[in-house]
N, C-alpha and C positions, 0 to 999 in steps of 0.2 A: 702299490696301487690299493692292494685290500688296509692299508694305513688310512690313505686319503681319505677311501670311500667313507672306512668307519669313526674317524676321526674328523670330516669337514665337511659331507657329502652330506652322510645320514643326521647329524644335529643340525645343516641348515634346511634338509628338508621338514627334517622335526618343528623347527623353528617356524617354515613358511606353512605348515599345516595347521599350528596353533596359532598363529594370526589368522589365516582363510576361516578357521572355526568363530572364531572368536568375532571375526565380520558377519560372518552369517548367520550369526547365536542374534549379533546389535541389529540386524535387518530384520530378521524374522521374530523377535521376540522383543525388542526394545522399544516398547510402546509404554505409554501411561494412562492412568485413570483420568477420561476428561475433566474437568472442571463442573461446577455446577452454573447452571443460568446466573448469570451476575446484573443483577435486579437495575441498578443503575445506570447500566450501557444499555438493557432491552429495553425497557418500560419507556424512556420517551421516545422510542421511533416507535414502538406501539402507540401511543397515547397520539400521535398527531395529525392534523387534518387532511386527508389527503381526498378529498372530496373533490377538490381542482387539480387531480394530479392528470398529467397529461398521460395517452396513452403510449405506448413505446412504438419506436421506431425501429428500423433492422438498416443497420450495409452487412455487405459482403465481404467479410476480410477475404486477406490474399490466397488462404486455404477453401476458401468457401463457406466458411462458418458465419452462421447470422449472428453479430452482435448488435446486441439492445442498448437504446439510449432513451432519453426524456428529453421534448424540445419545450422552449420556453422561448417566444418570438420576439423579438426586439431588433434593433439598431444591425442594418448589416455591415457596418464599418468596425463593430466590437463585438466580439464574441468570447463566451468563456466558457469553459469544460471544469464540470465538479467530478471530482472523484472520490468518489465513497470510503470508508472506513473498512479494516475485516472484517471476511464472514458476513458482508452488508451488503446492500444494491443501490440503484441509483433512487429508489421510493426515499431514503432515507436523508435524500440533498433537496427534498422538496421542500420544507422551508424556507431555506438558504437559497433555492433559486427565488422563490416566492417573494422575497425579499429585496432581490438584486431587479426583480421586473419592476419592484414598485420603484426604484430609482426615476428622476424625473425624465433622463433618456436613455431608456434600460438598456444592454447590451442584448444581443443574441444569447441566449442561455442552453446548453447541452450538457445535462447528468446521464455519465455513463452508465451498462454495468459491464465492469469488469469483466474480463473474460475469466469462466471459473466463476459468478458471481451471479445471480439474479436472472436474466434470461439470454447469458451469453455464456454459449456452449458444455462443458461437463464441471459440476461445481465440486469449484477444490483441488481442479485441476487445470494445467496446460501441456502444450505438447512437445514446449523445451523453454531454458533459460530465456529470458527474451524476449518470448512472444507477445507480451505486452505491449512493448516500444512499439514492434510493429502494426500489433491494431492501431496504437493508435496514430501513428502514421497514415495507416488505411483511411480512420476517419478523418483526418484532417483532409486527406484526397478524397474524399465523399461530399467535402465542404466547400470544395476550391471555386466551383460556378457560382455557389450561393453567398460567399465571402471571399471573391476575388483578390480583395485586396484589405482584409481585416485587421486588426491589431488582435490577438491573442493572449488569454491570461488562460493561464491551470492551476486550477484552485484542488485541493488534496486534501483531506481530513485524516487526522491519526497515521495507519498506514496507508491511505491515501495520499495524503502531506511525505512521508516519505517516497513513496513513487513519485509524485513532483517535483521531490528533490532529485530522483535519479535521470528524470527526462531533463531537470535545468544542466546536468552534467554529461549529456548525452551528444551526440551529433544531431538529435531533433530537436533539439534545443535554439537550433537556427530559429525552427517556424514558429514559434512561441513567445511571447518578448515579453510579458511576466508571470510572477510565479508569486501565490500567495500560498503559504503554508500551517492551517489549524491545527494543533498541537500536532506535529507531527510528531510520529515515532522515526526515531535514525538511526536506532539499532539495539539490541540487550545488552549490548555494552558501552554505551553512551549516558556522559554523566546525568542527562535530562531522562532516563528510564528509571523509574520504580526499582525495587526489589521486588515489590508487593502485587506487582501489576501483572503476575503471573495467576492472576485473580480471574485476569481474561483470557488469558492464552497461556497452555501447558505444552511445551517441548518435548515431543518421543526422542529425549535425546540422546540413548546410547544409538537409535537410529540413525539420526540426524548426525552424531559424526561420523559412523561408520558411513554414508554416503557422500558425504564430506572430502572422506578422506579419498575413494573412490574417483572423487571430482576432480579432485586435485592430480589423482593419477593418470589422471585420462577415460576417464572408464567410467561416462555418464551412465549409470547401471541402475534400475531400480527407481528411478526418480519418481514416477508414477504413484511411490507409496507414500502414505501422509505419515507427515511429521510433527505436526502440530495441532493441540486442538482446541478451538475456542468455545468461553461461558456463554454461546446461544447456537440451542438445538431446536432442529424442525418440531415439526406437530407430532411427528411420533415417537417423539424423545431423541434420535439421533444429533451426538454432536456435531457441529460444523469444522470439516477439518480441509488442510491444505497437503496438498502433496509438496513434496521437495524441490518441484520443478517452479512451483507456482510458488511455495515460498520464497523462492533465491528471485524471482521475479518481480514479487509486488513490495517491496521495500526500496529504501538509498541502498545505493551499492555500497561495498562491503566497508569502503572510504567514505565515508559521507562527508568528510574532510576538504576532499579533492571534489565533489558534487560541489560544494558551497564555492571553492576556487572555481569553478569553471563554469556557473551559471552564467551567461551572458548579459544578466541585469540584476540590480539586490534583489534578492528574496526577501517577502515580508512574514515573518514568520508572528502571529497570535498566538498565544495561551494562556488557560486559565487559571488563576493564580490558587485555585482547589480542585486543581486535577489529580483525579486519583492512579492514572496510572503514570504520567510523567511527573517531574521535579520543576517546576515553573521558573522556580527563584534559581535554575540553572542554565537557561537559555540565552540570557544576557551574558555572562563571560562568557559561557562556549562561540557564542555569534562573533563577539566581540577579539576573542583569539583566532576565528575564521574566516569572516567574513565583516570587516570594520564597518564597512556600507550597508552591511543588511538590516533593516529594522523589523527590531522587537517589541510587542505588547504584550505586557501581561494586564490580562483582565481580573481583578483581582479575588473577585465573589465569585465567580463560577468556575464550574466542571467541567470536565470532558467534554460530556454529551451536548451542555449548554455551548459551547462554541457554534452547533449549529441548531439549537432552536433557542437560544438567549436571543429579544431583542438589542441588547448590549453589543453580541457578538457580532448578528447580523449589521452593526450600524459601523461598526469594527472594519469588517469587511467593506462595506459599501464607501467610506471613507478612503480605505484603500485603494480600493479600483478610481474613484473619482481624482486619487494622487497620480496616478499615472499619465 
């Protein structure tokens, strides 16, 4: 017995005590230096007109939490939902509604924010995997008197466009019947991401897999702490970060493979042929090995940002919805 102990006992406790150390070292100290403001993604949602921006609105998700939206009134038989970018809010889709109203019979227009995002509930944060889906569930049952009987698009920008992607792969994906997608981001390991594009968003990542891995065990632990952190900070210098909980949230899920299989109508996915954080001239084969129906634009002259204040883009869009 004193064999076992000190020959199988004591080295596998050894063993599970420098792993426990070595997770709690990646938790409590696996952080990084933010980024710096990245001049290109702030400056035109700074710079544009929001003198028509409509004032916000609130429901009650199923927790009781007030989330914010933007209404833009049109057509009650078509409605569509924007979704903002990281680290953004719904101020930031006001062009791009502005745009879809001037249509000759506009649709119903609704720019959320985010929950974690603008003036829904604690920014940077949620309060599990998920919680997303369900607001937005909540709000579509916020809508159901007002659009009984609507057709539905969800429109998504950057990681917006990837949340899109994960509700067209979702079981809510029933109440939705298209999906446009602006440059979406589908993962940091997807051939259409940057290297470079860590320009906008820095990974605490000896964090990020130590709760990872966590995740994987069973043992939602910690998620509350931010793992990530993006190039635009408040007014008193603070970066804008996301917890774990809210990162694993607001993306395509971890497949974004099987998101593109299981959307119940093509996705139309846009981008700009000088986008600086995605690979544009990579969209086309990856759509094309994923989903053969989904159609791809690339717009050739512009950026990121320009997908939603390009006239180009917005006519991009508006073309789109008028195909459906």
């Amino acid at each position: 017995m004193r064999a076992f102990i000190r020959y199988v006992i004591l080295p596998g406790l050894g063993t599970l005590l420098l792993v426990l150390g070595v997770l709690i070292a990646a938790i409590v100290w696996g952080t990084s230096d933010p980024p710096p403001p990245m001049a290109s993604i702030n400056e035109p949602v700074a710079r544009q007109d929001v003198s028509a921006l409509p004032a916000p609105a609130f429901i009650r998700a199923r927790d009781g939490t007030a989330l914010a939206y933007r209404a833009y009134p049109g057509a009650l038989a078509r409605a569509v939902i924007l979704v903002h970018g990281s680290a953004s809010q719904a101020g930031s889709m006001h062009a791009l509604a502005r745009a879809l109203q001037a249509m000759p019979d506009p649709p119903s227009v609704y720019a959320l924010d985010i929950r974690g995002h603008g003036l829904s509930g604690r920014r940077g944060d949620v309060d599990y995997v998920g919680q997303l889906e369900d607001d937005l569930a909540d709000f579509l049952d916020s809508q159901a008197i007002a659009h009984p009987a609507a057709q539905w698009t969800l429109i998504g920008f950057s990681s917006g466009g990837g949340f899109a992607l994960r509700i067209a792969g979702s079981a809510l994906a029933q109440r939705i019947q298209h999906f446009i997608l602006l440059a979406p981001y589908l993962s940091h390991d997807a051939p259409t991401t940057r290297s470079e594009a860590a320009g906008w968003a820095v990974p605490y990542l000896p964090r990020l897999v130590a709760l990872t891995l966590l995740e994987r065990a069973g043992l939602p632990w910690f998620q509350d702490l931010p793992v990530l952190a993006f190039a635009r900070h408040d007014a008193d210098g603070a970066p804008y970060t996301y917890s774990y909980r809210l990162w694993r949230s607001f993306k395509a899920h971890d497949d974004y493979a099987a998101d593109f299989a299981r959307a119940p109508s093509p996705p139309v996915v846009l981008v700009g042929g000088r986008d600086e954080l995605l690979a544009a001239d990579a969209f086309p084969p990856l759509l094309q090995q994923l989903r053969s129906d989904a159609r791809v634009q690339v717009l050739p002259d512009l950026t990121h940002m320009d997908m939603l204040f390009s006239a180009e883009a917005q006519q991009a869009v508006v073309q789109a919805l008028e195909g459906e």
